[in-house]
C-alpha positions in Angstrom: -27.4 9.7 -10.0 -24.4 11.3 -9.2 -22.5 8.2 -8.1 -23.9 6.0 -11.4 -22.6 8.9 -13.6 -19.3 8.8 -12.2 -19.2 5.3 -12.5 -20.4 4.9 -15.5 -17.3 7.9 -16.4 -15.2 5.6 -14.6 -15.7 2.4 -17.1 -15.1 4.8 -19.8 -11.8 4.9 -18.4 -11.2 1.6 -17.9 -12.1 -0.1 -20.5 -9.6 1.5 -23.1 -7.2 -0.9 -24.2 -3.9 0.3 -22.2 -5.6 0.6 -18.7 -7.5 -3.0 -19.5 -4.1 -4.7 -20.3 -2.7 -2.8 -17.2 -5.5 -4.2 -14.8 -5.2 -7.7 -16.5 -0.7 -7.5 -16.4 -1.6 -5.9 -12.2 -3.7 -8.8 -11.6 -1.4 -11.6 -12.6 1.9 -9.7 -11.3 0.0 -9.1 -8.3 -1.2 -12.7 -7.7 2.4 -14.0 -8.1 4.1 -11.1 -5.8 1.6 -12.2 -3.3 2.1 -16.0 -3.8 6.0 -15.6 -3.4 6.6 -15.7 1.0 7.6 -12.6 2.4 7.4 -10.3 -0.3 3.8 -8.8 0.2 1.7 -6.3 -1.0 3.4 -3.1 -0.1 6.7 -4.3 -1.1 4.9 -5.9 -4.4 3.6 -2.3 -5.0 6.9 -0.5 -4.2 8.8 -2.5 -6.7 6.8 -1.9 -9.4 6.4 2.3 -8.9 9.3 2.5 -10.6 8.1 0.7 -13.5 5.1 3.3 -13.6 7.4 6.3 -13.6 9.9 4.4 -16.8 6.9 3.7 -18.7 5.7 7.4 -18.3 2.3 6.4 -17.3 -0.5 9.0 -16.8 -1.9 9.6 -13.3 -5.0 7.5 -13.7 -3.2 4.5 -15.7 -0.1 4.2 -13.3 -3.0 4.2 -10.2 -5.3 1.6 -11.9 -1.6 -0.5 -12.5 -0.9 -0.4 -9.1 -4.2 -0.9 -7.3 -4.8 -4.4 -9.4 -1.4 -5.1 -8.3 -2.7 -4.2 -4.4 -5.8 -6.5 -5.2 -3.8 -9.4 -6.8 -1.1 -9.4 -4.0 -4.3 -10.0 -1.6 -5.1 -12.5 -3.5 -2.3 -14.6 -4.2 -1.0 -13.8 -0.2 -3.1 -16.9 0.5 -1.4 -19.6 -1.8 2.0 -20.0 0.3 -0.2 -19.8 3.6 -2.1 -23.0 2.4 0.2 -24.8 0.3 3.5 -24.0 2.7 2.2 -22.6 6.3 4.5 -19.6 5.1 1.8 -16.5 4.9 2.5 -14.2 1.8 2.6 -11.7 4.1 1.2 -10.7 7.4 -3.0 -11.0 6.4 -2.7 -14.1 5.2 -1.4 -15.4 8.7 -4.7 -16.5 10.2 -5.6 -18.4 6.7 -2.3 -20.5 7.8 -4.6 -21.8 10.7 -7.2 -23.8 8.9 -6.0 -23.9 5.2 -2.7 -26.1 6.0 -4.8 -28.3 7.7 -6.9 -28.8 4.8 -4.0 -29.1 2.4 -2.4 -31.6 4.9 -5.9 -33.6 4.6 -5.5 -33.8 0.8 -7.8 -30.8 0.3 -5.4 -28.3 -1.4 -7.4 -27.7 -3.7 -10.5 -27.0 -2.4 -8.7 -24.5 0.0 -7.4 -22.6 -2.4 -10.8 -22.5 -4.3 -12.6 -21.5 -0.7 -10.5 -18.4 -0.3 -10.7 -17.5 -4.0 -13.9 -17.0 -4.0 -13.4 -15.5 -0.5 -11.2 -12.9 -1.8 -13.7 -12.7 -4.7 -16.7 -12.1 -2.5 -14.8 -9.3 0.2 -13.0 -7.4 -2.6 -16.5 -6.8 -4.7 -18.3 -5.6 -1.6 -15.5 -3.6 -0.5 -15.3 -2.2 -3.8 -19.5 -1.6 -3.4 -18.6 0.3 -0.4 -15.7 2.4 -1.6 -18.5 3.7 -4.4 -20.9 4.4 -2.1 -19.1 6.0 1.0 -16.4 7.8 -1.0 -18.4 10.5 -2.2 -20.0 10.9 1.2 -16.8 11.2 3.2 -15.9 13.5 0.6 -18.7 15.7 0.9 -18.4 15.4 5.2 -14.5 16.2 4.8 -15.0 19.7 3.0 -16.2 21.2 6.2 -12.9 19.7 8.2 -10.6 22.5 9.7 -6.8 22.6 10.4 -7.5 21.1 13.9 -9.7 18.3 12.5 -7.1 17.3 10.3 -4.4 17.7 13.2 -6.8 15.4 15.3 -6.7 12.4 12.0 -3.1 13.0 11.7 -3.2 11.6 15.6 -5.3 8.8 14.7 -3.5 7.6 12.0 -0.1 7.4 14.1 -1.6 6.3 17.2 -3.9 2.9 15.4 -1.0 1.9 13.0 0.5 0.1 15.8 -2.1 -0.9 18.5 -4.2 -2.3 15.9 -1.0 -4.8 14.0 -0.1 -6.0 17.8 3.1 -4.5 16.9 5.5 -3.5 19.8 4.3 0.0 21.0 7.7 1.3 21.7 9.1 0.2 18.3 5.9 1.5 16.4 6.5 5.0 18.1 10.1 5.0 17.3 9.9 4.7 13.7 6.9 7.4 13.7 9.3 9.7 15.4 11.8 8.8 13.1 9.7 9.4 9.9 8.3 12.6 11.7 11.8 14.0 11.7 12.8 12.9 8.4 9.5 14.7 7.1 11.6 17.8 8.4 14.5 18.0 5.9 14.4 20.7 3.6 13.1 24.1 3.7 11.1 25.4 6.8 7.2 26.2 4.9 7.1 29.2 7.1 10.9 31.0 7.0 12.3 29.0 4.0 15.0 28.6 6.2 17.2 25.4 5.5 17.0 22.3 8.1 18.6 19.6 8.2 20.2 19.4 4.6 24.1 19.8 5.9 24.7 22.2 3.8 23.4 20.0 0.4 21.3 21.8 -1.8 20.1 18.5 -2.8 18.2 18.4 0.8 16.0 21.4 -0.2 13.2 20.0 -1.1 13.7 17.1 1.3 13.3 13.4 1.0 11.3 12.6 -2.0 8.7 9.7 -0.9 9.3 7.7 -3.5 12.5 7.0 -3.6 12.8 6.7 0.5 9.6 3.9 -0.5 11.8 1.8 -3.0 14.9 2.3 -1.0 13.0 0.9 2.5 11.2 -1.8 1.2 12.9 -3.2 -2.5 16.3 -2.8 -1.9 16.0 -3.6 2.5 13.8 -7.3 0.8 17.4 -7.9 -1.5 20.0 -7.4 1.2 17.4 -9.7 3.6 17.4 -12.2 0.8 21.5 -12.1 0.3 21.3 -13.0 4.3 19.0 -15.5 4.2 18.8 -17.5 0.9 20.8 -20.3 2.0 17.5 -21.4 4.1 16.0 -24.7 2.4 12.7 -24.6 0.6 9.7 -26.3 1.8 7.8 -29.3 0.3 4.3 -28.7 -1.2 1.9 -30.6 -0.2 -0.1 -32.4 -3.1 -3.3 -30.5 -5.0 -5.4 -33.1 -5.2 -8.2 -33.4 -7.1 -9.1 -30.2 -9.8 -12.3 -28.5 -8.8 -13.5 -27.8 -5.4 -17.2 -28.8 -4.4 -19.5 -26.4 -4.9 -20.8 -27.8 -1.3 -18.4 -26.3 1.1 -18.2 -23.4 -0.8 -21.8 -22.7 0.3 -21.2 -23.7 3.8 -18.7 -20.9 4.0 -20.7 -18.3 2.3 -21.7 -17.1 5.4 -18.4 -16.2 6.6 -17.6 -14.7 3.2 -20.3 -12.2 4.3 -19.3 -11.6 8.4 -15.7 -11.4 7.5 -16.1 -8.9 4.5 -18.4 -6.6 6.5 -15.8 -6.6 9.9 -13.2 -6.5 6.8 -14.3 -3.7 5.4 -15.0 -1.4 8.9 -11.6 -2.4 9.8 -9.6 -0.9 6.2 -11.7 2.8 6.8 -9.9 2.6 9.8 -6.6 5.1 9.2 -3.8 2.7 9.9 -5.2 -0.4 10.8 -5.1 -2.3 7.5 -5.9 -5.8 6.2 -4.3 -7.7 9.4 -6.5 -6.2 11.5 -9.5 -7.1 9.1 -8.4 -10.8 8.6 -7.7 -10.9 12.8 -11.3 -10.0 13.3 -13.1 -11.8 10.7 -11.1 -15.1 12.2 -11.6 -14.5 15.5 -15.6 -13.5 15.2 -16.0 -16.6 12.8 -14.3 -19.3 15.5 -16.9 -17.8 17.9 -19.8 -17.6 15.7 -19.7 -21.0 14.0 -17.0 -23.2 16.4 -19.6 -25.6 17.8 -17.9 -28.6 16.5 -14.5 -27.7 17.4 -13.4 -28.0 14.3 -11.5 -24.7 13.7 -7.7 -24.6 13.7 -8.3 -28.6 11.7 -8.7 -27.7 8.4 -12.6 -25.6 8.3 -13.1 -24.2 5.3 -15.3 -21.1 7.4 -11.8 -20.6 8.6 -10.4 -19.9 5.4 -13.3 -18.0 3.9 -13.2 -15.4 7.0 -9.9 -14.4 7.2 -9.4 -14.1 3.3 -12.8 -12.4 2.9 -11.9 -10.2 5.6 -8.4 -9.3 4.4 -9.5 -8.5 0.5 -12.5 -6.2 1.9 -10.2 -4.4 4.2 -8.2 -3.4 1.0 -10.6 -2.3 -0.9 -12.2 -0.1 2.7 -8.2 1.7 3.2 -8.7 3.4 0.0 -11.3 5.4 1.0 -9.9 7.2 3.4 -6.5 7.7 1.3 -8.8 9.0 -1.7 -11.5 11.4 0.4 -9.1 12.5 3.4 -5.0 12.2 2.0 -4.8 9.4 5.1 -3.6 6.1 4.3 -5.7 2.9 5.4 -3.1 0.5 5.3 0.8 0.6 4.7 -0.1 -0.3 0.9 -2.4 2.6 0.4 0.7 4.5 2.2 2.9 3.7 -0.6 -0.2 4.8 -3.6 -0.7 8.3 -1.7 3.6 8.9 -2.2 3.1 8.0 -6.1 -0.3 10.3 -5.9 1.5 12.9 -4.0 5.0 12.5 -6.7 2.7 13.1 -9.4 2.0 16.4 -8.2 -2.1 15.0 -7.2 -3.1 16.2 -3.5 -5.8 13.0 -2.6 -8.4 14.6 -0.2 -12.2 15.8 -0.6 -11.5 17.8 -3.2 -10.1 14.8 -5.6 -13.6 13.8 -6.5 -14.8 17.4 -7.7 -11.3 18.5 -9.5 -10.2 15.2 -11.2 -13.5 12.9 -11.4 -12.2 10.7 -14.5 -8.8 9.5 -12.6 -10.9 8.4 -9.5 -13.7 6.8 -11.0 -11.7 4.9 -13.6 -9.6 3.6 -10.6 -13.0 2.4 -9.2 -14.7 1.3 -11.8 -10.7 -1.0 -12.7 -11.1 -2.4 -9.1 -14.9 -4.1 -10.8 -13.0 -5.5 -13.5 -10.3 -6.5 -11.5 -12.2 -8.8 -9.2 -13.5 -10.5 -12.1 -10.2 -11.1 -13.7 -9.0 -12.6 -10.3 -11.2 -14.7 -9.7 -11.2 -16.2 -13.3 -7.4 -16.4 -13.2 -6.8 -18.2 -9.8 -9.6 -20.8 -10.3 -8.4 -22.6 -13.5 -4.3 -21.3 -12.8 -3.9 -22.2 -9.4 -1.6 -25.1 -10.5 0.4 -22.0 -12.5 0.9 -19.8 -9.3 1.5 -22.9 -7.1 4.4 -24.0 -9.0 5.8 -20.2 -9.1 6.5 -20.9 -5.3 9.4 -23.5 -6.3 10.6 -19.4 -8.7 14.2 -19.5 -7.4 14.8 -15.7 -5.6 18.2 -15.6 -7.3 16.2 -14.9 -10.9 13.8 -12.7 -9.0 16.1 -10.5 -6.5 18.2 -9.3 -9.8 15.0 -8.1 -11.7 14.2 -6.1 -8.3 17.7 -4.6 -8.2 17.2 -3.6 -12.2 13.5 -2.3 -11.9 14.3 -0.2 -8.7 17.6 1.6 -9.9 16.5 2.6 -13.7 13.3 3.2 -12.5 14.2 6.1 -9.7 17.0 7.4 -11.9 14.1 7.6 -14.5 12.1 10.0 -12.3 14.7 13.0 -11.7 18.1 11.7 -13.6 19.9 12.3 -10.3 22.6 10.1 -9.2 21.8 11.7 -5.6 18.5 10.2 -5.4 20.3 6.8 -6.0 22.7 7.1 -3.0 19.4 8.1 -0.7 17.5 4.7 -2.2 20.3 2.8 -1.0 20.6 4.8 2.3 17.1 4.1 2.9 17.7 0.8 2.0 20.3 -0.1 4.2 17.9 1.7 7.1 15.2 -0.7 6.1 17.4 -3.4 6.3 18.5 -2.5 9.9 14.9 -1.6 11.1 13.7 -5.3 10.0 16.5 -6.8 11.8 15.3 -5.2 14.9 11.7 -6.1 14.1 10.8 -2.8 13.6 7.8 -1.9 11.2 8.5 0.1 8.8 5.0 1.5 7.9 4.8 4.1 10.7 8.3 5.3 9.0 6.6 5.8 5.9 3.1 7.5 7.3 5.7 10.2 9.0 7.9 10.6 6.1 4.5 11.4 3.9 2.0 13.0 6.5 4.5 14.7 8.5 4.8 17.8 6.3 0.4 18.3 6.4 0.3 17.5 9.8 2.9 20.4 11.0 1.5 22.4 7.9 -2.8 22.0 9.8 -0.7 22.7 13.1 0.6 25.4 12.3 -2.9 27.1 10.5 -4.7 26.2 13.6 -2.2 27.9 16.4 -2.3 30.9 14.0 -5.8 31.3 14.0 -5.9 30.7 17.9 -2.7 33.2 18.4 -0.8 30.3 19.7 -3.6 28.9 22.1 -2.9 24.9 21.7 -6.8 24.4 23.3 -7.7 25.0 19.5 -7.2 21.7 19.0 -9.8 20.1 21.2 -12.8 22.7 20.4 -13.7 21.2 17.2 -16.6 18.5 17.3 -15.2 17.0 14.5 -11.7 16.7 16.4 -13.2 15.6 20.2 -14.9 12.9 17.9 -12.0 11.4 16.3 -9.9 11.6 19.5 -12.9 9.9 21.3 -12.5 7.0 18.3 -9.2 7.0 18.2 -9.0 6.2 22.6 -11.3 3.6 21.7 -9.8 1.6 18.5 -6.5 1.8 21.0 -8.8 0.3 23.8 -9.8 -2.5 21.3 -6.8 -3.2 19.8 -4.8 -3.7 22.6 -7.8 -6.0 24.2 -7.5 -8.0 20.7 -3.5 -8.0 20.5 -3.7 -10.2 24.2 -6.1 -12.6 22.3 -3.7 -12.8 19.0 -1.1 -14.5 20.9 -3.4 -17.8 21.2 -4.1 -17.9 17.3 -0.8 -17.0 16.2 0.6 -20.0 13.9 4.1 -21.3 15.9 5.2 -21.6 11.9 4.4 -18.6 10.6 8.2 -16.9 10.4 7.7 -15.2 7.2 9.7 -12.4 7.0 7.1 -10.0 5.5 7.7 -6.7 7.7 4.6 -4.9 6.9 0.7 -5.3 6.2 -1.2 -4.7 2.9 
């Protein structure tokens, strides 16, 4: 009864009239940041903080806002995949596999239906699961100590790269990097002053949302200022209006497999939706590939990966709500505006603000419905906002970003460290370096040397602390083995990876 109450709490809250127009303006935003190449969910999500912050929007409103924006960028990731070969962002690269082959064939249209209903069917059941299992990993988490937290913090950093197939040596780098730059400001312990070079505007260190906007906004307009001399590609035609309703029953079966694997992959602390959409593929091609027909335009192989990707969304919330650890580098962005807004996410979120969690729930409900009614019958609208020239979009980026971080502090200083940040983004996607593990150590670093810290104290400086703790020998033991399988699965990815895929989207939803 306990979960129904909240729930029931949680419509309350969204189904006012400003947090309903916010889902419906996330979901359509959302669909046409995630239709646009390259762009993606976390960057989608990191433009638009700003715009929470200049419209003063309460905790619970500005979190609904942005998780329809999250759903809707999942979404609409799988429009330029099918109708251009170009994934939204890095998800929606397995959908390239089959759906350009079915829009190549004259079936456009019928792809795009597939994987909305896909999306449709893996976002509700992930949504099922995040109100069933939150409150029970809240409930478990209470009884975690500073070493069991130290032993998450681990996890987190050691899956965000093993599990993307991202280079390991690049992936530690920018951890390390974030790590230090968690450091700036005022030692917890002495208050003594490091890193700040003498500027008092250090003391407090690097506030995470303005190092968010600077990484990923301004680093996607100085990539677009290099690149937008690059021609556009030619859309294949939609063909005919609806979809039959027949191959959207043959696939309805790997709705389910992909949304299930979907969903166990987004609990996972830094694995995220491309992991999800890998395995759902992947497990579909050898579940259902009898005819050979995969990678030749199956629908099954664009009902998987989409079905996988959405439910992995909805899955890397729960851990950001019930244990302050991002699933995904999207939910890494949500936990800096939660942690800006003065919120701490972990177990004790449920019990000491109930109405803001629930309502975001109960939004994502509404949101799925909204979705799906918006990219059946408009498909045709966020097809043609493809052919959106970036030289009308980039300015509004540019706009939205500055007045929305001067907005939060009125400090010219935090607009020289956006653009820092910016220009460091830029360089690290030039390298082909991820920039999510750069953002996990910039927002976990301070807890994880903070748990440190309160475990070597109790133990007098003993570091074996840190391995006597069930809890903590369990995580490590999962955290070997998602490495294990991840790296297994990374060998695989290299057969299934599309040769035409060169989005430049540098980080998962």
């Amino acid at each position: 009864m306990d979960i129904l109450g909240g729930l029931a709490s949680g419509f309350a809250v969204a189904l006012t009239p400003t947090n309903l127009a916010l889902a419906f303006l996330g979901c359509f935003v959302g669909t046409i940041i995630g239709a646009l190449p390259g762009i993606g969910p976390v960057n989608g999500v990191a433009i638009l903080i700003p715009l929470a912050f200049s419209f003063q929007l309460d905790p619970a409103s500005a979190l609904i806002l942005l998780s329809c924006v999250y759903y809707g960028c999942m979404y609409g990731g799988r429009i330029s995949s099918i109708m251009l070969n170009i994934p939204g962002d890095e998800p929606a690269i397995m959908t390239t596999l089959d759906g350009y082959p079915m829009a190549r064939q004259g079936k456009a249209t019928e792809a795009l239906a597939i994987s909305a209903v896909a999306s449709f069917v893996g976002a509700t059941l992930a949504t099922v699961g995040l109100t069933l299992f939150s409150p029970l990993l809240a409930k478990a988490a209470i009884h975690f100590g500073p070493s069991d937290y130290f032993a998450l913090y681990v996890m987190a950093f050691a899956t965000i790269g093993g599990v993307t197939g991202a280079n390991p040596c690049k992936t530690l780098l920018a951890a390390v990097l974030g790590l230090m730059l968690a450091t700036v400001g005022l030692d917890p312990a002495s208050g003594t002053a490091r890193y700040t070079f003498g500027s008092f505007n250090l003391y407090d260190g690097f506030d995470p949302i303005v190092a968010i906007v600077g990484l990923f906004a301004i680093s996607e307009v100085l990539i677009f200022l290099e690149t937008s001399h690059k021609s556009s590609h030619a859309m294949p035609p939609l063909g005919r209006m609806f979809a039959g309703l027949k191959d959207v029953r043959r696939s309805f079966g790997a709705m389910l497999r992909g949304s299930g694997l979907g969903f166990v992959a987004g609990i996972l602390p830094g694995a995220g939706a491309s992991l999800g959409a890998f395995l759902a593929y992947v497990f579909e091609r050898r579940w259902s590939n009898q005819d050979n027909t995969f990678g030749k335009g199956d629908p099954r192989g664009v009902a998987a990966p989409e079905a996988g990707n959405n439910a992995a969304a909805g899955g890397a919330l729960i851990p950001m709500l019930t244990l302050g650890i991002p699933g995904s580098g999207t939910t890494a962005v949500m936990l800096a505006l939660l942690i800006s807004l003065n919120i701490t996410p972990g177990p004790l979120l449920f019990e000491r603000q109930p109405e803001m969690v629930w309502g975001l729930i109960a939004s994502l409900y509404i949101a799925n419905v909204v979705l799906l009614v918006l990219n059946l019958p408009l498909v045709g609208l966020f097809t043609r906002m493809l052919s959106l020239p970036a030289y009308v979009l980039m300015p509004f980026v540019v706009m939205v970003s500055f007045l929305g971080i001067y907005s939060i502090s009125n400090s010219t200083f935090d607009l020289l460290v956006m653009i820092g940040f910016g220009l460091l983004g830029f360089v690290m996607r030039k390298l082909d370096i991820s920039l999510v593990p750069l953002v996990l150590g910039l927002l976990l670093g301070a807890d994880m040397e903070n748990n440190l810290r309160r475990a070597l104290s109790i133990s007098n400086g003993d570091f074996s602390i840190l391995f006597q703790s069930p809890i903590a020998l369990v995580i490590y033991g999962i955290t070997v083995i998602a490495l294990l399988v991840a790296f297994g699965f990374a060998h695989t990815n290299r057969r299934f990876a599309p040769p035409a895929a060169d989005s430049k989207a540098s980080s998962e939803g």
